[in-house]
C-alpha positions in Angstrom: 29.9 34.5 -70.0 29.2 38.3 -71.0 27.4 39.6 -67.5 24.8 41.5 -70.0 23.6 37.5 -70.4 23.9 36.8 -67.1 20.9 36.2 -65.2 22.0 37.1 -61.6 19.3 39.8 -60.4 21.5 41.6 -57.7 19.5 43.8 -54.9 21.3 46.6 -53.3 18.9 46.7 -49.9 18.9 44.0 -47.5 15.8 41.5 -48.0 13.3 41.8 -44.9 12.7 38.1 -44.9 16.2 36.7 -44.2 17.7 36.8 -40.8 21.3 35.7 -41.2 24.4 36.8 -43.0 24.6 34.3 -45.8 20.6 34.3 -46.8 20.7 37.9 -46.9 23.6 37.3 -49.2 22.7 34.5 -51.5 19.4 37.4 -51.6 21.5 40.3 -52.6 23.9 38.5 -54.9 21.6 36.9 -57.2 21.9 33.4 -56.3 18.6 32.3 -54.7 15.0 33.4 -54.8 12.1 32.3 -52.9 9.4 30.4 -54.2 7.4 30.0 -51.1 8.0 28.9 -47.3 11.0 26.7 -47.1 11.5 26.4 -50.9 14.1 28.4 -53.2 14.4 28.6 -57.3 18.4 28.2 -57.7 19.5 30.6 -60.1 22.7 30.5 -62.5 25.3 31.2 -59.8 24.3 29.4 -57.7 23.8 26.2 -59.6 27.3 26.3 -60.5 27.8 26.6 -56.9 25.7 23.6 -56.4 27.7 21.4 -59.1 30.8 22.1 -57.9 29.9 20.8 -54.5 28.1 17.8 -56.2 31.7 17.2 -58.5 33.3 17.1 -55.1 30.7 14.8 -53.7 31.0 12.3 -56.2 35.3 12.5 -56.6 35.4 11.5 -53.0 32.6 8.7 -53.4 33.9 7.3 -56.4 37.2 7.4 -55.0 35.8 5.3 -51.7 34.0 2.4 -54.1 30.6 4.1 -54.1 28.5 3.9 -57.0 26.0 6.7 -58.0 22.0 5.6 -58.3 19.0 7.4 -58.6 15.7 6.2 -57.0 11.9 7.4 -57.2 11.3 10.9 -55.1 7.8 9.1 -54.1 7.8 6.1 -52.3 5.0 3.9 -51.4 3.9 3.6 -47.5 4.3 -0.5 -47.8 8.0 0.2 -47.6 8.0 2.1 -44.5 5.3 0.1 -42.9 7.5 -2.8 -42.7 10.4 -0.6 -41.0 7.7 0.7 -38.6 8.8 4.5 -39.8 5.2 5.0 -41.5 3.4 6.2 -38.2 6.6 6.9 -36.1 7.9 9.5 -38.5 5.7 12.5 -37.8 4.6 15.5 -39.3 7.4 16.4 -41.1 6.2 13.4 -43.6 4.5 14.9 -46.8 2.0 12.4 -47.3 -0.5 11.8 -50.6 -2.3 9.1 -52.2 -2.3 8.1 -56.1 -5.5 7.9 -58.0 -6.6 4.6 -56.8 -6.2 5.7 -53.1 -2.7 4.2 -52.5 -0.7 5.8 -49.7 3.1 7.1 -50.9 5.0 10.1 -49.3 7.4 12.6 -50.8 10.5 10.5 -49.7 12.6 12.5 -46.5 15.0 10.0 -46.7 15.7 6.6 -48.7 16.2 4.2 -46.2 13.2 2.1 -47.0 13.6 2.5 -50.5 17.4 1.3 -50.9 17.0 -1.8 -48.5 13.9 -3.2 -50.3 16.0 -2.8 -53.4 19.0 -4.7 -52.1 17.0 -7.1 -50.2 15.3 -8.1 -53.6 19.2 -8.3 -55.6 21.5 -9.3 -52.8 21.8 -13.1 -51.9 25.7 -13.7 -51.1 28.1 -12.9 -49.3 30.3 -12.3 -52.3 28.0 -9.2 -53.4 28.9 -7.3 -50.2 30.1 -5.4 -49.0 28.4 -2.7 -51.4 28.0 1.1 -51.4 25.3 3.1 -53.2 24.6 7.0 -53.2 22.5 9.5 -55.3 22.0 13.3 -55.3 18.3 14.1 -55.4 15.6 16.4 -54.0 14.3 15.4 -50.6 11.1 16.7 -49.0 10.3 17.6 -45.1 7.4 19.5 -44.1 9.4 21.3 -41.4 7.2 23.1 -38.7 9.8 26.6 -39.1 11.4 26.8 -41.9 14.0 29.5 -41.1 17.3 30.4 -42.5 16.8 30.1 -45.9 18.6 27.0 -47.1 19.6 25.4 -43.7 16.0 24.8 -42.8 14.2 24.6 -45.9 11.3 21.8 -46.8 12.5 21.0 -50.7 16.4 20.4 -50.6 18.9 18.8 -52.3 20.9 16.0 -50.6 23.7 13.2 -51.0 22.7 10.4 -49.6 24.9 7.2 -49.2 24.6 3.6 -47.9 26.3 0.7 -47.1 25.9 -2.8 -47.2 28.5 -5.0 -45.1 28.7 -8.6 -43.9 29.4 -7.6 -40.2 29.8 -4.8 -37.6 33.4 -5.0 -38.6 32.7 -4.2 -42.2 30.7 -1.6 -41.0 33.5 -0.2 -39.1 35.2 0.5 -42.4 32.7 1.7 -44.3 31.6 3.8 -41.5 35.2 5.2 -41.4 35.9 5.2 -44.9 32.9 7.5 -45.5 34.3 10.1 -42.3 37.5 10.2 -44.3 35.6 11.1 -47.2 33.7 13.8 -45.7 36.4 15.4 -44.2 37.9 15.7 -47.3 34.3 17.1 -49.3 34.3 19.8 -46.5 38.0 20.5 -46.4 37.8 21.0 -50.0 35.0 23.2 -50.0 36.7 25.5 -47.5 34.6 25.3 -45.0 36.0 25.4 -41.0 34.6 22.3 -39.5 34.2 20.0 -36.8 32.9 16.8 -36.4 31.1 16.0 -33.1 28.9 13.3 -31.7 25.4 13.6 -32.5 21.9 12.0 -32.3 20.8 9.4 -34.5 17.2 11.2 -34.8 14.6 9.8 -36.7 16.9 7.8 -39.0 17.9 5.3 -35.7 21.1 3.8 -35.4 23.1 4.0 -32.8 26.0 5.9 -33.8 26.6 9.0 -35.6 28.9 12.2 -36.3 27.7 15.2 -37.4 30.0 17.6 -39.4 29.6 21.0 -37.9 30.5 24.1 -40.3 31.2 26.8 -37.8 29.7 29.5 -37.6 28.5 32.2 -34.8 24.6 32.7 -36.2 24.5 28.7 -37.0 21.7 27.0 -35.5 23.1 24.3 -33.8 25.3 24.3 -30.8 27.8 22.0 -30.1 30.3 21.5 -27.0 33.9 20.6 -27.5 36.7 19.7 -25.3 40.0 21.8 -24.9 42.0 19.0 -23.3 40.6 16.2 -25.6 39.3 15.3 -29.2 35.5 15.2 -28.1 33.0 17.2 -29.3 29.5 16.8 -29.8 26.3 18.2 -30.7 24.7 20.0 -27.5 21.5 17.5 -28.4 23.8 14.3 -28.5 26.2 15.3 -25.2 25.9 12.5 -22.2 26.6 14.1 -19.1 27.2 12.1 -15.5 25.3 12.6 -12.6 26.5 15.2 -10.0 26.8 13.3 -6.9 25.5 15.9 -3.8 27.3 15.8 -0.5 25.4 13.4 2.0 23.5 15.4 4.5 20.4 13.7 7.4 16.8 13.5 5.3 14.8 15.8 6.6 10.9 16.0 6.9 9.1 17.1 3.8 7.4 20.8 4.2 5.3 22.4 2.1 5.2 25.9 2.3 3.5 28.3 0.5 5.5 30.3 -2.1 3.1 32.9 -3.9 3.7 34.3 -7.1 6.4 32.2 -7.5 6.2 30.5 -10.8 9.9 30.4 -11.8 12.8 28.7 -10.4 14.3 31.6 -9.7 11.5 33.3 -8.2 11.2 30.5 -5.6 15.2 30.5 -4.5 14.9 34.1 -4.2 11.6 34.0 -2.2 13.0 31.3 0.4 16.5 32.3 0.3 18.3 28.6 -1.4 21.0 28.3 -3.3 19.4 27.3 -6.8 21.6 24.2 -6.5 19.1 22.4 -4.0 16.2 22.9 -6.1 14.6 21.0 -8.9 13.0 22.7 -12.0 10.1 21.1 -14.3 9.3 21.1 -17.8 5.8 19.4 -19.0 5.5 18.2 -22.8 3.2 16.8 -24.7 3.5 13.6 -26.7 1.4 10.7 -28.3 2.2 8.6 -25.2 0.6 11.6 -23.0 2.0 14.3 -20.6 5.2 14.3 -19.7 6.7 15.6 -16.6 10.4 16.2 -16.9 12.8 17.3 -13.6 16.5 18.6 -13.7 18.2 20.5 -11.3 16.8 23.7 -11.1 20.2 25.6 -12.6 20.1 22.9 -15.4 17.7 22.8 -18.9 16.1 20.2 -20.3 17.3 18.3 -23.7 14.5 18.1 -25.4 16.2 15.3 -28.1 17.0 13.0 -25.1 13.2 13.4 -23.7 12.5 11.9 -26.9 15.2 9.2 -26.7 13.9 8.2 -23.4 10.4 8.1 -23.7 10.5 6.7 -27.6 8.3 9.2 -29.2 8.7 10.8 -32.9 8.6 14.4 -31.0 7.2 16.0 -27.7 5.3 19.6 -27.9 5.3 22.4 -24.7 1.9 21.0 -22.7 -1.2 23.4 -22.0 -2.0 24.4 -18.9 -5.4 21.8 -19.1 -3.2 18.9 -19.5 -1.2 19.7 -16.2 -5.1 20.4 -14.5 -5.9 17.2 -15.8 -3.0 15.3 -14.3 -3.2 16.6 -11.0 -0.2 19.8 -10.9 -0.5 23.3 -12.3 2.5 25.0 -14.1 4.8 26.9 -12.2 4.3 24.6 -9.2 4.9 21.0 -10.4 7.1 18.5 -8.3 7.8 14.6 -8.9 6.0 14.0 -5.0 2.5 12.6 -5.6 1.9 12.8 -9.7 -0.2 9.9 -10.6 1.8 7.0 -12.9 -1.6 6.4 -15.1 -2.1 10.3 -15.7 1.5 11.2 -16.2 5.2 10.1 -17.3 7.8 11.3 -15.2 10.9 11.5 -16.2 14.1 12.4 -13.7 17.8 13.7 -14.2 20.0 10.9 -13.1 21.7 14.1 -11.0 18.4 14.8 -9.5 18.5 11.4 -8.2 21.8 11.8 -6.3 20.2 14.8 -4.4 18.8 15.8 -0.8 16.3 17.6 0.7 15.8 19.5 -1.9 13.2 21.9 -2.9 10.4 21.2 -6.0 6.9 22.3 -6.9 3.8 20.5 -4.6 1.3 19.8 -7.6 -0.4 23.1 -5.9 -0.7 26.7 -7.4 1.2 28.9 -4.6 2.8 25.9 -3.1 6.2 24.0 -3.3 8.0 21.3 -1.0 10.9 21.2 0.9 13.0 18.4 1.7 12.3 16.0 -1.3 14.2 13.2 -1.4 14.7 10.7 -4.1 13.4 6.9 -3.5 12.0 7.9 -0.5 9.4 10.4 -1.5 8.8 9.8 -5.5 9.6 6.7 -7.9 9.5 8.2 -11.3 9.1 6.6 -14.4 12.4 6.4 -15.8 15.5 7.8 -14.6 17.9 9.2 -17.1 20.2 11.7 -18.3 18.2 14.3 -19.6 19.8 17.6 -19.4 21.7 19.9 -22.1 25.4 20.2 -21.5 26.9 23.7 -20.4 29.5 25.1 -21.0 32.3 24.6 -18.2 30.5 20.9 -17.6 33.0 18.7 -17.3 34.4 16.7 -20.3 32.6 13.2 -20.1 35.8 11.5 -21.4 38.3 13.0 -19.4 36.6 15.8 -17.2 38.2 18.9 -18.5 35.5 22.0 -18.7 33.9 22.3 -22.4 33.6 25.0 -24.2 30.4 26.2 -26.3 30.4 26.9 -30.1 27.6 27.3 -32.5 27.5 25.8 -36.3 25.4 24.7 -38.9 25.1 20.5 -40.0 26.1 20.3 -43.2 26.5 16.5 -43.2 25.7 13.2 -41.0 27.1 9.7 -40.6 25.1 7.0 -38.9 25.5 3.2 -38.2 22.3 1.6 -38.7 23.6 -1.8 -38.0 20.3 -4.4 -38.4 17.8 -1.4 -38.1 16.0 -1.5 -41.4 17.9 -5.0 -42.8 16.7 -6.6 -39.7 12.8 -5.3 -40.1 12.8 -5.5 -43.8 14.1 -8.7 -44.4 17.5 -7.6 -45.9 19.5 -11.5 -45.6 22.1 -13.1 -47.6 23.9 -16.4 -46.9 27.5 -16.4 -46.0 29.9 -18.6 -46.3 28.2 -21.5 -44.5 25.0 -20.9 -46.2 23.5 -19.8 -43.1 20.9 -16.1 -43.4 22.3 -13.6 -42.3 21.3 -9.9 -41.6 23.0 -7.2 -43.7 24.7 -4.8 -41.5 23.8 -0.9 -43.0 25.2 2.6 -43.0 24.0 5.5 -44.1 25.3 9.0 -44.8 24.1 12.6 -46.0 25.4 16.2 -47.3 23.0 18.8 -47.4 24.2 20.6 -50.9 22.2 23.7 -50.2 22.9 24.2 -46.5 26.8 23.4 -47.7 26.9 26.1 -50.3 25.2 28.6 -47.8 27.5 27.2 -44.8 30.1 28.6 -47.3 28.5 32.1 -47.7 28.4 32.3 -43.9 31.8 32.1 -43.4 33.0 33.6 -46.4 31.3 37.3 -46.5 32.5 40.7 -45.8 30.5 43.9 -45.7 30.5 43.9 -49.3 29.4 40.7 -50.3 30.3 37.3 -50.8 34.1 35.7 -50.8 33.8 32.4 -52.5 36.8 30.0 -52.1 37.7 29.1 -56.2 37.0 24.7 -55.4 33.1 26.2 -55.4 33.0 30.0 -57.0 30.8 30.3 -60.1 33.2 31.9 -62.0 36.8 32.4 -61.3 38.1 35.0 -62.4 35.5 38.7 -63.4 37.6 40.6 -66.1 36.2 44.3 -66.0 36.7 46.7 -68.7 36.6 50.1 -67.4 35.2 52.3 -70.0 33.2 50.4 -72.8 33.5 53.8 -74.7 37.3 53.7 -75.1 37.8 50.8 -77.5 41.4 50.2 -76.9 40.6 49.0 -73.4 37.7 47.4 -74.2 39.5 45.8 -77.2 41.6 43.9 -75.0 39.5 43.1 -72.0 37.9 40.9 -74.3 41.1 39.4 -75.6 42.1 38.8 -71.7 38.4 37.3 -71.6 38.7 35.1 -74.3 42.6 34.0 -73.5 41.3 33.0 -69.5 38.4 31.1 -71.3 40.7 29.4 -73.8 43.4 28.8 -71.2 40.6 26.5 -68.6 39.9 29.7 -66.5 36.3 30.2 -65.7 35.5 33.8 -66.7 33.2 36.6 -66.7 33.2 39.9 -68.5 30.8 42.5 -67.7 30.2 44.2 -70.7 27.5 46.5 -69.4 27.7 50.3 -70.0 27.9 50.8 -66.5 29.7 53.1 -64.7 33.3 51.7 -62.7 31.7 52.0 -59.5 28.5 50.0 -60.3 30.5 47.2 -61.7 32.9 47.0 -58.5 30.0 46.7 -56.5 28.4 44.2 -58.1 32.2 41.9 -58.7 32.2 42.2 -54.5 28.7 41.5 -53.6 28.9 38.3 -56.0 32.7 37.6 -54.9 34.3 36.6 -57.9 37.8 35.3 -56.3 39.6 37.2 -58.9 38.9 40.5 -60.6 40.7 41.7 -63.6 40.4 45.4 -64.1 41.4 46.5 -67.7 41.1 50.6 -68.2 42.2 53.5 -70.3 45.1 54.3 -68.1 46.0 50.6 -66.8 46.3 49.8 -70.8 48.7 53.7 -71.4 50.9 51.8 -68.3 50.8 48.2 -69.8 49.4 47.1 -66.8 46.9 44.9 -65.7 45.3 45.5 -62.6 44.6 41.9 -60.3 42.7 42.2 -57.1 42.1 38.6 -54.4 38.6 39.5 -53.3 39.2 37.8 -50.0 42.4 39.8 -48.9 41.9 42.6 -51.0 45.6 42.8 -51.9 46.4 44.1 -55.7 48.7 43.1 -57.6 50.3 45.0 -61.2 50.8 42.8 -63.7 52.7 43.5 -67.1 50.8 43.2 -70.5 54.1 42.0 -71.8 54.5 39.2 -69.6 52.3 36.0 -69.6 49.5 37.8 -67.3 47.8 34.6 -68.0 50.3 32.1 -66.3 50.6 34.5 -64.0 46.3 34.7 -63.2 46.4 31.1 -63.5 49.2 30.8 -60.9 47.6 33.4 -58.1 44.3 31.1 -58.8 46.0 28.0 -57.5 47.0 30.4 -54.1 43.5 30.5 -53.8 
């Protein structure tokens, strides 16, 4: 590819729109452009980008006994009606009707659609276990889109599922697909971790998220020095703290003005944070919600959800709290009405004493609140967000915090969608049984863009060669001199006949215009054929990602030797 054909628009000024690292350089180099809120055009580079990673994809699910499908983008609303998904899902749901009024959505996800189409083929045992997969556009009206490709409502996506006889053949499947995206990722060149996570709106009740890291990814996840676990922050089960026991005292209230923050309060009556308890009111389409944690602990928002069984919960309004009987800044689990409100408690909130909480009074709180005694909530649960230095919860050590971005997701879905959609088939005793499912995604996008996030440098992008565009960038120096230019095109056209994916740029630019440009797009090799290299005999080879150079002779095989510092790389 001659670079005067190349369509990759590069901008030399930082793009106001996009906040992280690897947006502002898929911007700059040429390889995205945005459409509108949450949607990108891919251009040439970065569609070769997105094939390599798809090639990848499919080796490693071909190689596991997947086979590749392609279903509908819309689906109709029967389907998810008879998973129950159709009014659970939320807002996120793009939802239209056809010209005769029938309901379909933009599909999110395929779950629906893949287990009405086995449940119509499948009917023995000897057809399972089974593994489909496609690569297609999906669609999510998020409420932020942010980050350009990680949170994005049009995106491309791998997803897989399975099809066993029994949890046991789920096991392997489940397993075999974890080995298989380790290796996608690992091949990719991306520095990941897997980690527990939550199952989300897909259900199931087990999943791993893989986690590229990264220190602007929007995720955080906790992981164990001592240990293998690791999970997402959302997904991490905590135990109770158990208090010291102490005599119940009398409850108090006392007034506390202007006190509307945890903090505020301890300070004003001289406690230790650690014998308070902190509130956090959401909305949801069961009603208010009143959650309570210790007052040096947050809310996890993801296991409010869990708990209560809602699609998604929303920061209440101040007339919601009037209306229940509490004002913000003051609430307190003592004396909230169980038809008005649900309350939710930290399980460590239940092993306190005499601890201090709002009264349900603007300028009051309580002290000495004790659990069972004074309040029965709703439901008690663990329902705050790990810290880091919380203790391991498989074998205690302290965790540490990291942040990353989810770049793919394994879930067991066990009977979820078989069981409400009807998915049997008759074993060996002719008896119905329920399929057992899987299911498993890759974000394409967010995986190329997890790549330009952790490989960038001040000048531009440093793509690993499994998923670079192009290869290798030959550069003739002077276009003017024909000598040089003479045989930068024979290099060109030897790398090209040899396998090697090149680029020339045969632009009458100046030198420093076209090293630029060879950084910001991060060509893994650059080839630099001049005047005075060509009077030495030399070739001049420079590894964008180390920046070492290296001389090689022009009566040598420079291409064997180019081909054999690509496989380094």
């Amino acid at each position: 590819m001659k670079v005067t054909q190349l369509y990759a628009p590069t901008l030399r000024e930082v793009p106001a729109e996009a906040e992280i690292v690897s947006h502002q350089m898929l911007m700059r180099s040429g390889f995205i452009r945005k459409a509108t809120g949450g949607m990108y055009t891919y251009l040439p580079l970065a569609w070769r980008v997105m094939k390599k990673i798809e090639n990848i994809i499919r080796e490693e699910m071909d190689a596991k006994g997947a086979q590749e499908i392609l279903m509908p983008i819309t689906q109709p609303a029967e389907l998810w009606q008879e998973s129950g998904r159709w009014g659970a899902y939320g807002a996120e749901m793009w939802r239209l009707k056809d010209r005769h009024g029938r309901e379909f959505c933009l599909g999110p996800t395929h779950e629906e659609m893949i287990t009405a189409l086995v449940r119509d083929e499948v009917r023995s045992y000897r057809q399972l276990p089974l593994m489909l997969y496609q690569i297609q556009n999906k669609y999510r009206d998020e409420r932020r889109p942010r980050f350009g490709l990680i949170r994005s409502r049009e995106f491309i996506m791998k997803d897989c599922y399975s099809f066993d006889r029994d949890e046991a053949g789920l096991d392997k499947s489940y397993n075999a697909m974890y080995g298989a995206y380790s290796r996608v990722f690992t091949r990719c060149g991306l520095n990941y971790r897997p980690v527990e996570a939550d199952s989300g709106a897909i259900g199931g009740s087990g999943s791993h998220e893989f986690m590229a890291l990264a220190e602007t990814g929007e995720a955080e996840l906790v992981y164990c020095s001592k240990c293998d676990y690791a999970a997402d922050v959302e997904k991490a089960e905590l135990h109770e703290i158990v208090a010291a026991d102490e005599a119940l005292q009398d409850v108090e209230e006392i007034a506390t003005p202007d006190c509307k923050t945890i903090q505020a309060v301890c300070d004003y009556l001289k406690l230790p944070i650690e014998k308070s308890v902190k509130a956090v009111a959401f909305s949801s389409e069961k009603g208010l919600i009143l959650c309570f944690v210790r007052g040096d602990h947050e809310v996890n928002e993801i296991k409010v959800v869990n708990t209560v069984g809602v699609p998604e919960v929303m920061m209440a309004e101040d007339s919601e709290l009037v209306a229940a009987g509490t004002a913000g800044g003051y609430m307190g689990p003592k004396g909230l009405d169980s038809k008005k409100v649900i309350v939710i408690v930290d399980n460590t909130v239940m092993k306190m004493h005499n601890f201090c909480c709002g009264a349900n009074k603007a300028g009051y709180h309580l002290l000495n609140v004790n659990p069972n005694r004074d309040f029965t909530p709703t439901y008690v649960a663990d329902i705050r967000l790990i810290q880091a230095g919380d203790p391991c919860p498989h074998c205690g050590a302290p965790v540490a915090h990291a942040r990353g971005t989810e770049v793919g997701q394994v879930f067991k879905l066990f009977t979820k969608y078989s069981g409400a959609m009807g998915a049997k088939y008759l074993d060996e005793d002719g008896k119905e049984q329920p399929v057992v499912m899987g299911c498993y995604g890759i974000g394409v996008g967010r995986t190329m863009q997890a790549v330009a996030e952790q490989y960038n440098d001040k000048d531009g992008m440093m793509w690993p060669r499994a998923v670079a565009p192009y290869e290798v960038i030959v550069l003739p120096m002077n276009t003017k001199d024909e000598a040089s230019t003479k045989k930068a095109f024979e290099i060109y056209e030897a790398l090209q006949k040899a396998g090697v994916e090149t680029v020339i740029d045969d632009r009458n630019e100046r030198p420093g215009v076209k090293f630029k440009d060879a950084d910001l797009i991060g060509y893994p090799l650059r080839v630099v054929c001049g005047p005075k290299t060509l009077e030495q005999g030399k070739l001049e080879i420079k590894i964008r990602k180390t920046g070492e150079v290296k001389m090689l002779d022009l009566q040598s095989d420079y291409i064997k030797e180019i081909k054999e510092i690509l496989e380094t790389l």
